[in-house]
N, C-alpha and C positions, 0 to 999 in steps of 0.2 A: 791293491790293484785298482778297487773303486775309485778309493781318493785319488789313484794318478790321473784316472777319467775323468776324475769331476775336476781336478787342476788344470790337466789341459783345455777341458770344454772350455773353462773361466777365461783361462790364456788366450785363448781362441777368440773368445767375446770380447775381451777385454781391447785385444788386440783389433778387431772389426769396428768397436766403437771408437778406435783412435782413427783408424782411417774414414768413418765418415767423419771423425771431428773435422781431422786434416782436409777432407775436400770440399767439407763445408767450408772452412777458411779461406783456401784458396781460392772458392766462387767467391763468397763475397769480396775478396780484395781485388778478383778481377772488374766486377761490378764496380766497387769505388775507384778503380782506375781507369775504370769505361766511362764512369759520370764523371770524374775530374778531368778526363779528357774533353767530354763533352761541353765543361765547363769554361775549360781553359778557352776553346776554340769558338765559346758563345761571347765572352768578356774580350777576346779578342778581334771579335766584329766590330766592337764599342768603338774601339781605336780609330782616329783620325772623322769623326761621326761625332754631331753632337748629341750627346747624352739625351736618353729619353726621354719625354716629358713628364714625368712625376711629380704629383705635390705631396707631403708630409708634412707632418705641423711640428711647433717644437713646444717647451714644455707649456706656454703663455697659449698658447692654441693659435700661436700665427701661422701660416701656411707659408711652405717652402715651395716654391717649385723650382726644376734645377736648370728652367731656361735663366729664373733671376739670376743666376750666378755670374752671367753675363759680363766684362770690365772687371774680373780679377780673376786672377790663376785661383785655381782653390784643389781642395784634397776633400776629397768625402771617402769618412774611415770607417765601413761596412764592418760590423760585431755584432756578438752574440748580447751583447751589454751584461743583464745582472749575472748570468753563468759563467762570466770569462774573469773571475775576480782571479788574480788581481791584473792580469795582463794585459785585458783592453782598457780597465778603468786606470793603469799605470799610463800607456798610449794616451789616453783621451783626458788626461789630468796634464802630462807634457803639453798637448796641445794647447791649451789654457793659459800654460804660465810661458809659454815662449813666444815673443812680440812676432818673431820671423812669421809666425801664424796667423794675426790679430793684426794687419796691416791694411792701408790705403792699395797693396797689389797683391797679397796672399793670403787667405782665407781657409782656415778646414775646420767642417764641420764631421759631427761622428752621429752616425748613424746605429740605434741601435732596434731590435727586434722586440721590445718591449710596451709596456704603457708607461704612461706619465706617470699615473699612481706608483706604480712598482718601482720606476725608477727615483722619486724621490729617496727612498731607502738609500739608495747607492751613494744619493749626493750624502746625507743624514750620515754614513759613515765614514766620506772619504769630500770633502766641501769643496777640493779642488776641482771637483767634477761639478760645479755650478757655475764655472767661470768659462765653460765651453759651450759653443750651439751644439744640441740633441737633438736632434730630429729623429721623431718614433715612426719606425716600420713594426708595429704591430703587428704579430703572425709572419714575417717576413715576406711580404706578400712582394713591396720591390724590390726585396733582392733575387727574390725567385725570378721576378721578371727580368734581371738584370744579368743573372745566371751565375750570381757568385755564393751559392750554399752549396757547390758542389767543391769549390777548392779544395788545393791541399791543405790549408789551414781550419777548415771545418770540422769541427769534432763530433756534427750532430748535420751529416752530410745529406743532401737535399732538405733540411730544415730549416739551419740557421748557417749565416755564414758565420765566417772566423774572425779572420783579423786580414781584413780585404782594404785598399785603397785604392779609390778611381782619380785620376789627376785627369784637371781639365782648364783649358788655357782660358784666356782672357773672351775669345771667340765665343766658348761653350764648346768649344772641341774637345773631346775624350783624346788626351796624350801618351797617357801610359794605362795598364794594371796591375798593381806590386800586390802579390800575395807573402804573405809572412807567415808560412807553417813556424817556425820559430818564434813567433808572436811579441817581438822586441821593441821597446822603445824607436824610432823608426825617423826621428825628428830630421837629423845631420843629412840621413839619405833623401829621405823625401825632399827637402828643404835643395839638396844639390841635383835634386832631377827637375823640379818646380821652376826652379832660375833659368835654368835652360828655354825656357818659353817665351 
């Protein structure tokens, strides 16, 4: 007769810590669907506006800012850089070897959230990632500003973004922003929303 008491109490317990599991999950997805809203609808200000003024440097320590972007359509492709192995360095290695990118009217450069140091590593294992512009947002400080760590594609949400693209015409006009929760090679699509400009 004890043990049935002490089974059910367990049952009881067992059963109360699933329901705070359960509503603790629930808050938090609520929350990440409160900040990716918040996100979406911040990146979506962007649009038809030209892009902020930021500078970042790239691995040489020349300084980017994204008014120079100026006289060509270009892609700047916001990631997590070293954590996103291999899906952003697959994305940002395409970039490199595909001319449609690397032209006199189309440019994209990839942005990632790391240092220089850190990121030689990544070329050191993967060299196709030296033949792209890097520009370092250390601590993602302009993507924060920019409001893309909160997407769907963020896997470390209000920190680091994911696998974000800002597209911005020949003006410095912000045209599009393609979020890729699916995190896929992205060349073809991009490539036929860019021409449209």
């Amino acid at each position: 007769m004890i043990n049935d008491k002490i089974k059910g109490i367990g049952l009881v317990g067992l059963i109360a810590i699933a329901l705070v599991v359960l509503g603790l999950a629930l808050l938090n997805t609520s929350k990440t669907s409160e900040q990716e809203q918040k996100a979406i609808t911040s990146t979506n200000s962007l649009i038809g506006k030209p892009l902020p003024d930021m500078q970042l440097r790239d691995n040489t320590g020349n300084v980017y800012d994204f008014s120079s972007l100026k006289g060509k359509n270009a892609v700047l492709f916001f990631n997590e850089g070293l954590m996103c192995y291999p899906a952003c360095w697959d994305q940002m290695a395409a970039f490199g070897t595909d001319n449609r990118f690397n032209s006199d009217d189309i440019i994209a450069d990839s942005v990632v959230a790391d240092s220089v140091a850190d990121w030689q590593k990544a070329i050191d294992k993967m060299p196709d990632l030296a033949k792209v512009t890097t520009l370092f947002d250390q601590d993602a400080i302009s993507s924060r500003q920019l409001g893309i760590v909160s997407m769907g594609s963020s896997m470390h949400a209000g920190q680091l973004p994911g696998h974000t693209y800002i597209m911005i015409d020949k003006q410095g006009i912000v045209r599009d922003v393609f979020d890729d929760a699916n995190m896929a090679i992205n060349n073809d699509k991009l490539f036929e929303m860019i021409s449209k400009y």
